[in-house]
N, C-alpha and C positions, 0 to 999 in steps of 0.2 A: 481359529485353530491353525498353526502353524503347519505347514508339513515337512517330510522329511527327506533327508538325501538321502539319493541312488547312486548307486555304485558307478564308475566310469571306468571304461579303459581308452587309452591313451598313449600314443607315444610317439614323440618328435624326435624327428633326425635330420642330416643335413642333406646335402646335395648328393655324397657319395653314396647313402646307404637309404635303400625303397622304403618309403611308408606303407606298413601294412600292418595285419592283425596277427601274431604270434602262431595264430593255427589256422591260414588262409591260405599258407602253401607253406608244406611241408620240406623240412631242410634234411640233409641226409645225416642218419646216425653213426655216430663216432664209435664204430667198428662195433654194433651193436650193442652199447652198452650207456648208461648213463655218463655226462660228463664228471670228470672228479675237479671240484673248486676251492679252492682255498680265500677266504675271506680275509682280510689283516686290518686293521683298525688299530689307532695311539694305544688306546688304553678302553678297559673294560667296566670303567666307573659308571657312573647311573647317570646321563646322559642324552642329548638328543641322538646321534651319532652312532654309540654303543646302542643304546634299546636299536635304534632301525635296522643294524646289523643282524644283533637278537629275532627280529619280527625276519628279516629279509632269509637268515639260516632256517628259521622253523619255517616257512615258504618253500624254499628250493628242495629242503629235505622231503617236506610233503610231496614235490612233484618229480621226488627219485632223483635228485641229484645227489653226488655224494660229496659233502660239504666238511671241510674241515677250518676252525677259524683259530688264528692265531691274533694275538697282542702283540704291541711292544714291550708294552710295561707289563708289571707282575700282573697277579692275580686279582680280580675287581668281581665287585658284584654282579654284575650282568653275566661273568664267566658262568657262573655257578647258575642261571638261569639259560644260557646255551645250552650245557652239559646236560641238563635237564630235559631236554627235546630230544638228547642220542647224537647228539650232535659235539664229538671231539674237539677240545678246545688245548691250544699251546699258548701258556704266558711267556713271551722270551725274556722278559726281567733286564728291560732295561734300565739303569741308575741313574740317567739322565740326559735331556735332547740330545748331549751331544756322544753318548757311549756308542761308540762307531761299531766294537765286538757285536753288536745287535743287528748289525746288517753280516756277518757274519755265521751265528746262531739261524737267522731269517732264511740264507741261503742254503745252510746244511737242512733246515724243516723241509724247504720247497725237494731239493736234491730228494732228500726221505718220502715225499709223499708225492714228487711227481705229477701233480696237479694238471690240467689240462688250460685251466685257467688261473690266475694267480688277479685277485679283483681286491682291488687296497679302497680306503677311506682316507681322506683327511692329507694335507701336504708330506706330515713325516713318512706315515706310510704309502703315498703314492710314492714320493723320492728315493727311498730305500726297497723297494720292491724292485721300482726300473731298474737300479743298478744292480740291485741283489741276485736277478733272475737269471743273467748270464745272458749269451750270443746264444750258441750253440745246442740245440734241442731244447730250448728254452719254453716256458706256457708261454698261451695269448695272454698277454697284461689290460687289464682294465682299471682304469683308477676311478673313482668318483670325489668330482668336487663339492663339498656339503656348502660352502661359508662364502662369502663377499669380505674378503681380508683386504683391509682397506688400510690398518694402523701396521702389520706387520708386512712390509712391502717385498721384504726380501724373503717372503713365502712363496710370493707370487714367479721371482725371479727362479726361483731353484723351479719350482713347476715347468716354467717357458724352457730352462735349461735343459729338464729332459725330457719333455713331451715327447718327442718324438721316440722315445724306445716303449711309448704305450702304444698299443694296439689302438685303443679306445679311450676317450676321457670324457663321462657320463658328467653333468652339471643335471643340477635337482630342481633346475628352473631357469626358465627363461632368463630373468634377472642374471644367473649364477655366468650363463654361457655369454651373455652379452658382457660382463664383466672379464670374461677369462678373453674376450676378444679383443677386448682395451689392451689388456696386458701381454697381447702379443704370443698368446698360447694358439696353435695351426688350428682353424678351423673346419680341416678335413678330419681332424680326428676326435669332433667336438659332438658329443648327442645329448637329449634332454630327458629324461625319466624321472616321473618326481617318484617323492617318497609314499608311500603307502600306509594306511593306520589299520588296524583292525575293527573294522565298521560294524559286526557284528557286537561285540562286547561295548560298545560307546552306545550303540540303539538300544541292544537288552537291558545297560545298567540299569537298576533299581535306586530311587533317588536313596541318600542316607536319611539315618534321623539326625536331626539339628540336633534337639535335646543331650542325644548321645555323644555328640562331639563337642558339647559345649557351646553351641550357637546359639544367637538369639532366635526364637521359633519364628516367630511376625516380623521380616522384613526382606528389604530389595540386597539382593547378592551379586557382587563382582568377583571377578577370581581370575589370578594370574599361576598359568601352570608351566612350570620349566625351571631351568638351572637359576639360582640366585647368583648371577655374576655381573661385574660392571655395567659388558655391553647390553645387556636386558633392558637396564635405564630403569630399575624398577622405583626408584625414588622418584621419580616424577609421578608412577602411579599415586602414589603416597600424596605427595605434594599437591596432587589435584582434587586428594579425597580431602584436604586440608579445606581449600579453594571455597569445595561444593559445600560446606557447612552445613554437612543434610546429615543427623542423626541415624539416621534411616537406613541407610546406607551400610551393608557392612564389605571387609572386602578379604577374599579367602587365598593366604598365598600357599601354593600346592606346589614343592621342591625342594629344595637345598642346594649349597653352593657355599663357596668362600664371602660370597658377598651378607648371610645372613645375618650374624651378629650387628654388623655395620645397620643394617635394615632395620633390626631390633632396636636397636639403639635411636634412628629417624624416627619410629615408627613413636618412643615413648618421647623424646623431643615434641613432637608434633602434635603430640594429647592424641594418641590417635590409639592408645590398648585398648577403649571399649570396643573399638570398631574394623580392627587389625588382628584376625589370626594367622598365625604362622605355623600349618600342620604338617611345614618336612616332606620326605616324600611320601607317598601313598598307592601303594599298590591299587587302590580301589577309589583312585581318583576319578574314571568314569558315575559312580556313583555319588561324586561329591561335585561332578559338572554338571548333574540332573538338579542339584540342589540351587542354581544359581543362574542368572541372566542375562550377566549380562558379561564376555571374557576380557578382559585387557591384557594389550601386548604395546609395550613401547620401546622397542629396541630400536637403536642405533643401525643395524645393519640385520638382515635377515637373508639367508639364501632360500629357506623356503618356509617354514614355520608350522611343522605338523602339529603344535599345539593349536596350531590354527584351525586346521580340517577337523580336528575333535572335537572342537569348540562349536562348529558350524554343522557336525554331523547330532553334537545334542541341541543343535534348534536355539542355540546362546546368540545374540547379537553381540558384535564382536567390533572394536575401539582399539584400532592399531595405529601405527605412524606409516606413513608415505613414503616408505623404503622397500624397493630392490625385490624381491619375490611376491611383498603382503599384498598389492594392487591384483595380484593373478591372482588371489584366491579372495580378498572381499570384493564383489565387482559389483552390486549393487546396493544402493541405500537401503533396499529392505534387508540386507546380512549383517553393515553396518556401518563405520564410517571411517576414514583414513585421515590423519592432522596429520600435520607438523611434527617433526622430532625433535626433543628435547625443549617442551613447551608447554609444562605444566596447564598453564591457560589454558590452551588449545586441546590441550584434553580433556580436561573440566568440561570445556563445551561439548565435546562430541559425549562423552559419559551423556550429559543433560539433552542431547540428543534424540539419546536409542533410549530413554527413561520413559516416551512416550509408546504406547504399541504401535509399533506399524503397521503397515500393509501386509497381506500373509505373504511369505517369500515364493517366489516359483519356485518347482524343484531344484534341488541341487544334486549336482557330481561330486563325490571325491574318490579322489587312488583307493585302492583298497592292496593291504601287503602283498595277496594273491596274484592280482592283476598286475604288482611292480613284479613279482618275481616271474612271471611269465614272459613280462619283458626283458626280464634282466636274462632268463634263459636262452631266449630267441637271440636277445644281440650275443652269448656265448656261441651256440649253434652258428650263425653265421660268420662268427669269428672262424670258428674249426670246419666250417665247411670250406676254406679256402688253404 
């Protein structure tokens, strides 16, 4: 009998700022009242990124913050599921990376709503926030780093360029900060908080019925959850289910992306439609992770991969590549096993690996939203306490 993970709190900081527990010593309140935050993120499409924003606004607003989140780009799905929490959302309707009026728009929002904090996501919105925020009466800036940007180098460089007019620059993992320290980003103003999943609703899910979705009822299930794009590498999943020549075998891909059709297209190449469903996104994809055993993840670059803690909070043995955040969160053979990237083979074998039962796993930790937003509050509180 497998067991199951327990919640952890957590949170790493550098040399300037105390390690301690969120409510171990109390910081002083910002003129009696709740902090007001404003959140910013690229875009509001269905996403790793957006949803954590999503989970991260319906957290803060739980614990009385007053939260206001704005986009670049227009209106996206996830919008509509913020708004949904009470929680105020601004698309500024950007036309494209480079429509500058959008740092413009950004700064008449902040001006309007006066935020106490101004906390961005993702390069464009860390970059246009620092400049957008102004000198003078300006919020504390918090950016967070999500990604290990390895191909786009000159993300990296506008980052290092203006680090310095952030307050804070939160990395979602170890990997994430050690990376941003290659690249020459101030290490005084570098902290670690991962991301958070909703642990509750991953334990409760109720497995699906196969039948219902079209599955075969009797057999062993893999399943890759997340965006269908390049760096995912999910054609090598494919390619190794080719490899294992085990009928048996089926493998459940749960997302969407620009990379699908492409995939559809590998997937009938490869003789592989008995054994390849492609069911898009799914809101009740917890319930389609109870249905399955075993997760794959073969990206190219990962800064932290909450598909991952999902995976490992429904008790899945979990077959990833040997990159950048995935080593912190698989750490032992009993959760599952770390290849090579980009190495079909080598994933075949670790698949053929975890096909055996293991050992029952020791318990496990993972972030839980609650416990990210608790830190996430604490490092605002101590920004404004100064």
């Amino acid at each position: 009998m497998r067991h199951t993970r327990h919640e952890q709190y957590k949170f790493t900081v550098n040399s300037k700022m105390e390690q301690t527990h969120p409510t171990s010593s109390p910081l002083p309140s910002l003129h009696d009242r709740p902090p007001c935050v404003l959140l910013v993120v690229t875009d509001l499409e269905i996403g790793g990124t957006p949803l954590q924003v999503y989970r991260l606004a319906g957290a803060l607003h739980d614990l009385g913050v007053k939260v206001h989140v704005t986009c670049l780009a227009g209106w996206g799905p996830v919008a509509g599921k913020i708004r949904a929490l009470g929680v105020p959302v601004t698309p500024l309707g950007a036309r494209g990376v480079w429509d500058i009026a959008v740092g413009l728009r950004l700064r008449r929002l902040i001006r309007q709503i006066k935020p106490d904090i101004c906390h961005s996501f993702l390069m464009h919105s860390n970059v246009l926030v620092r400049l957008a925020a102004g000198i003078r009466r300006r919020p504390k800036i918090v950016s967070t780093i999500c990604t290990v940007e390895r191909e786009k180098g000159w993300h990296m460089t506008l980052e290092r360029w203006t680090a310095r007019l952030a307050d804070r620059i939160v990395c979602i993992s170890q990997a994430v900060r050690t990376f941003c320290l290659t690249r020459g980003l101030p290490a005084d103003r570098l902290v670690v908080i991962h991301p958070g999943i909703d642990l509750d609703r991953i334990r409760t899910a109720i497995p699906g019925d196969p039948v219902a979705l079209g599955l075969t009822p009797s057999t062993t299930r893999l399943c890759y959850l997340g965006r269908l794009d390049p760096v995912k590498n999910i054609d090598v999943i494919l390619r190794a289910l080719t490899l294992l020549a085990r009928p048996d075998l089926e493998l459940l891909i749960i997302g969407d992306g620009p990379q699908r059709p492409e995939l559809e297209t590998l997937a009938r190449d490869l003789m592989l439609t008995n054994q390849v469903r492609f069911l898009g996104f799914r809101e009740d994809y917890p319930s389609l992770l109870k249905l399955c055993r075993i997760f794959c993840l073969a990206s190219r670059q990962e800064g932290w991969g909450i598909a991952v803690s999902e995976a490992l909070t429904a008790d899945l043995m979990v077959v990833a590549t040997n990159v950048d955040a995935l080593p912190e969160q698989v750490r032992s053979n009993n959760e599952g096993v770390l290849v090579d990237p980009d190495d079909p083979k080598a994933f075949a074998q670790g698949i053929l690996s975890v096909l055996t039962p293991p050992n029952p796993p020791n318990p496990r930790t993972v972030q839980t939203t609650q416990t990210e937003a608790q830190e996430y509050l604490h490092l605002y509180r101590q920004l404004l306490a100064f």
